[in-house]
N, C-alpha and C positions, 0 to 999 in steps of 0.2 A: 620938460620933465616934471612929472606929479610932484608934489611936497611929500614928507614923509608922512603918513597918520595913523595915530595911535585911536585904535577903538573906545567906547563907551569901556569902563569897568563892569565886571561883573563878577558878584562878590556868591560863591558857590556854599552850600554846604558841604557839597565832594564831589570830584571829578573824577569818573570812570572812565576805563576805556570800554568802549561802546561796543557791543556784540551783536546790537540793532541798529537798523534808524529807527528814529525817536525825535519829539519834537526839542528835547534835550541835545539833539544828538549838536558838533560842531567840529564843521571838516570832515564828517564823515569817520572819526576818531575817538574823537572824545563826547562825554554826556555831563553837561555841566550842570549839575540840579541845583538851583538858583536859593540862595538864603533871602527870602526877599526881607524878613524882620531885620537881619543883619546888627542884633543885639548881641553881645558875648558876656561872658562871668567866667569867673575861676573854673568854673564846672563846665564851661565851653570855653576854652579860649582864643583855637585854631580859627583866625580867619584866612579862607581858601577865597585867591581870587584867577580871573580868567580876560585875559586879554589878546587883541588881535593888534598885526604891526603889519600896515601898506605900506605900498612905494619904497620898499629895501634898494640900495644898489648896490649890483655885483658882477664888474667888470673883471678881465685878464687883464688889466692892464698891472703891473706888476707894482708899482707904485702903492696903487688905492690897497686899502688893508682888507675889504669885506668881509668888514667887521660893524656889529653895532654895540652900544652899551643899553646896558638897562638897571636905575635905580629906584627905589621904592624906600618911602618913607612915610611917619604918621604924626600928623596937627593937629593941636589942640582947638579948641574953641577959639584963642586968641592968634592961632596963626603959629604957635613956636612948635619946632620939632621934638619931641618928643623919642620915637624910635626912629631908628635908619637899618636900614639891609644894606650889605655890601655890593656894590659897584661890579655889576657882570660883566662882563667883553665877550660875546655869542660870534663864532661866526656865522655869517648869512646864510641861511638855507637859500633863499631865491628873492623875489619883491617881495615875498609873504612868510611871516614867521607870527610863534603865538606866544604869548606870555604867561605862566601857569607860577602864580607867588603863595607864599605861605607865612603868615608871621602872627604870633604868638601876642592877641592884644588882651587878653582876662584880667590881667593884674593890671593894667593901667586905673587910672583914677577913674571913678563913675563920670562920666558926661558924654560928650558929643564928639568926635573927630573926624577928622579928613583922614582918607589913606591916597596917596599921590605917588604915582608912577610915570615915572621920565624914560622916556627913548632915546640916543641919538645914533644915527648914521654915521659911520666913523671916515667914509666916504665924502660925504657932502658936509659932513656938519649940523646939516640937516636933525633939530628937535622936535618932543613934541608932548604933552602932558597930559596928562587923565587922571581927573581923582573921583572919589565917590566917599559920600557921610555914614557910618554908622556909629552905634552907639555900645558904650563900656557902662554895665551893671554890675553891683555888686551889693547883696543884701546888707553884709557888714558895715557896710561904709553910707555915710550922710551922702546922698544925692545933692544936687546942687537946687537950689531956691525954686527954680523955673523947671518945668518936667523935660526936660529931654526931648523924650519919646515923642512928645506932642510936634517940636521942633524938623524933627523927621521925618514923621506922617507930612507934615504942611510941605515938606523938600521933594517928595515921591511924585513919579510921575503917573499916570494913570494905567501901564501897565506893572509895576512896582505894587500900587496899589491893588489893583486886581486880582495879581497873584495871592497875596496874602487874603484877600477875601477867598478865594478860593480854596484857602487852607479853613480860614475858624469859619466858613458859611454852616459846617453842622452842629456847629458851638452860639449861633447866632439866633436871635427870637426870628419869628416870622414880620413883624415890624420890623426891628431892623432891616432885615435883608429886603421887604418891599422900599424900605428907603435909601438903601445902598442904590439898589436897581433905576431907580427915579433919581438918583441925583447926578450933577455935573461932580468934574474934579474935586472938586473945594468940597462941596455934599460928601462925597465920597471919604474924604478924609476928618472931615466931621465927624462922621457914622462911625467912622474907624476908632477917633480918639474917643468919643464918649463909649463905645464899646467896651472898652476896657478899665474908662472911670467906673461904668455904673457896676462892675464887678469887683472894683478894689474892696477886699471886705474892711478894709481897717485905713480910706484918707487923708487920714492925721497925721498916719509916717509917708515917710519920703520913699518908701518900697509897694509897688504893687503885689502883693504876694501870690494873688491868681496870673497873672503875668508870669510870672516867673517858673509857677507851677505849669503853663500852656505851653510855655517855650519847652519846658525840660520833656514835654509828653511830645512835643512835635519834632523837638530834633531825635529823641529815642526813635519814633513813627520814620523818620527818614531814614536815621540807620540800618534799622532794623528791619522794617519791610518795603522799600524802595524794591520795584523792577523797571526791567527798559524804558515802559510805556509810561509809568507813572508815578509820582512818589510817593513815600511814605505814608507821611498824613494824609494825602489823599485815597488811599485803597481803605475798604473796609476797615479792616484790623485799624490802622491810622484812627477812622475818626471817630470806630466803638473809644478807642484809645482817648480822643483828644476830649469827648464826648461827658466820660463815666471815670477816666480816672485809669489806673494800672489796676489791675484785675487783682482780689484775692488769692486765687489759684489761675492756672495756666497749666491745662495738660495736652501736651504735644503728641498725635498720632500719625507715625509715618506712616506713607505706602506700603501699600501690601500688593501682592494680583489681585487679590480681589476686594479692593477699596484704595480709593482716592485719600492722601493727607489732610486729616482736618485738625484743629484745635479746638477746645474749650475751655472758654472764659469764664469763672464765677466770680459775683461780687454780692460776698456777703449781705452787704450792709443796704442792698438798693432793694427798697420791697420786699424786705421777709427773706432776701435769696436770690439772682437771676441769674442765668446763663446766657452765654453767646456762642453758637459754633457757626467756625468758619473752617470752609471746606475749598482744597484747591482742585478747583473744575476741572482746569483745562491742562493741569499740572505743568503748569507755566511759572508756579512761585506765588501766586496773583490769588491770595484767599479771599473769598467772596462769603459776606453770612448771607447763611441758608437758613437758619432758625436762634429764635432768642424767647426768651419766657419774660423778658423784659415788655412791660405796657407799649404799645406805639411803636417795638421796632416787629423785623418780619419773625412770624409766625409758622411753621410748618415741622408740625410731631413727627411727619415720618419723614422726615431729613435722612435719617440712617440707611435705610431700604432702597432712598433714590441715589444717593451717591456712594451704595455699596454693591459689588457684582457678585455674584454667587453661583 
């Protein structure tokens, strides 16, 4: 007979249930959009995680309970518990069942932890544990001597890392990202950490305050305009979003028959004035910009004419 085994953690910024497939998608059910920063504070403090449980057993035999438990807990830097979730008793759906935990880490102390989650088979006996590192920020509070953040990048594995490139690449110079591209794991996490040194505007304190301003635009960017296919920060809107900052004004235009939903973004302060409009093409949810009066992004006056019907 197989051992029991409990999947890799996977620590979510929200779990949908899935109306597509997607490469989110898991079991065909659910769409687990991945927090690859896996940072929280007072102002995020829900961490949402996602796990898989092989080899369940689940006989008639009237005896065996087919039953499993499942417990989740949170450790500090030294190992000591910290928080604990109460003690499930699930019955067995079949060999396979999923784990979907929620617990509330914002107010912990600024540093590093483990979050650890136990299985066991109340059949066999049969255990089996899974944990995963993220990190507690909190601007109020002294950070610890040593950076954290940097301690976690070195812990990531190369698609951990990837991911998160893939969120700030439009926030990234064009060196960087040639050196991102060219480097092994270790490069890779390098590129990552100085990333965010050479943006700290003020080193001396123990808070990066661009960090914290990137984080809050890219979980709003997931919230807010996540679809099936793609998340938040990464569609348009996302990375005008993660790019330039929250827009001065924001004016929202629904569908009509004859014209497609678009928005527009002004921001003051860039250039004398700039605008963004994004226009949903395919009226899918999925805004795409078709024009911006912004230097270097896309360009196109009669934007209005091509994605309005008359």
């Amino acid at each position: 007979k197989d051992s029991l085994v409990l999947s890799d953690i996977e620590i979510a910024s929200h779990i949908l249930k899935a109306e597509e497939i997607s490469h989110f998608t898991k079991l065909g059910h659910y769409d687990v959009i991945p927090h690859a920063q896996r940072v929280y504070n007072p102002d995020n403090p829900y961490m949402i995680v996602y796990a898989e449980i092989y080899n369940l057993t689940k006989t008639d035999n009237q005896r065996d309970k087919n039953r499993y438990t499942q417990i989740s807990r949170v450790l500090d830097m030294n190992g000591r518990e910290v928080m604990k979730n109460k003690e499930l008793e699930i019955d067995t759906p079949g060999s396979f069942s999923v784990v979907m935990d929620k617990l509330s880490v914002g107010t912990l102390e600024p540093g590093i932890y483990t979050y650890e989650l136990q299985v066991e088979d109340l059949n066999t006996g049969q255990k089996d544990i899974s944990s995963k590192k993220f990190y507690v920020m909190s601007p109020q509070r002294a950070m610890p001597v040593t950076n954290p953040l940097d301690d976690i990048v070195r812990n990531m594995s190369v698609e951990e890392i990837d991911s998160i490139y893939s969120i700030l690449q439009p926030v990234m110079s064009k060196e960087e990202i040639r050196m991102y591209k060219n480097s092994n794991l270790e490069g890779k996490q390098s590129v990552l950490i100085r990333f965010w040194e050479a943006r700290d505007p003020d080193p001396t304190t123990p808070v990066n305050e661009f960090r914290i301003e990137l984080e809050k635009r890219i979980q709003y960017a997931n919230n807010q305009f996540s679809t099936q296919i793609r998340r938040g920060a990464q569609t348009d809107r996302g990375m005008i979003l993660l790019k330039y900052g929250f827009p001065s004004d924001r004016e929202v235009f629904p569908s009509r028959m004859e014209r497609n939903p678009y928005e527009i973004w002004s921001y003051n302060h860039i250039e004398g004035g700039v605008e963004f409009v994004f226009v949903d093409v395919m009226g899918t949810g999925l805004y795409e910009l078709v024009h911006s009066t912004k230097r270097g992004e896309r360009y196109d006056p009669d934007w209005y004419e091509r994605y309005n019907y008359r």
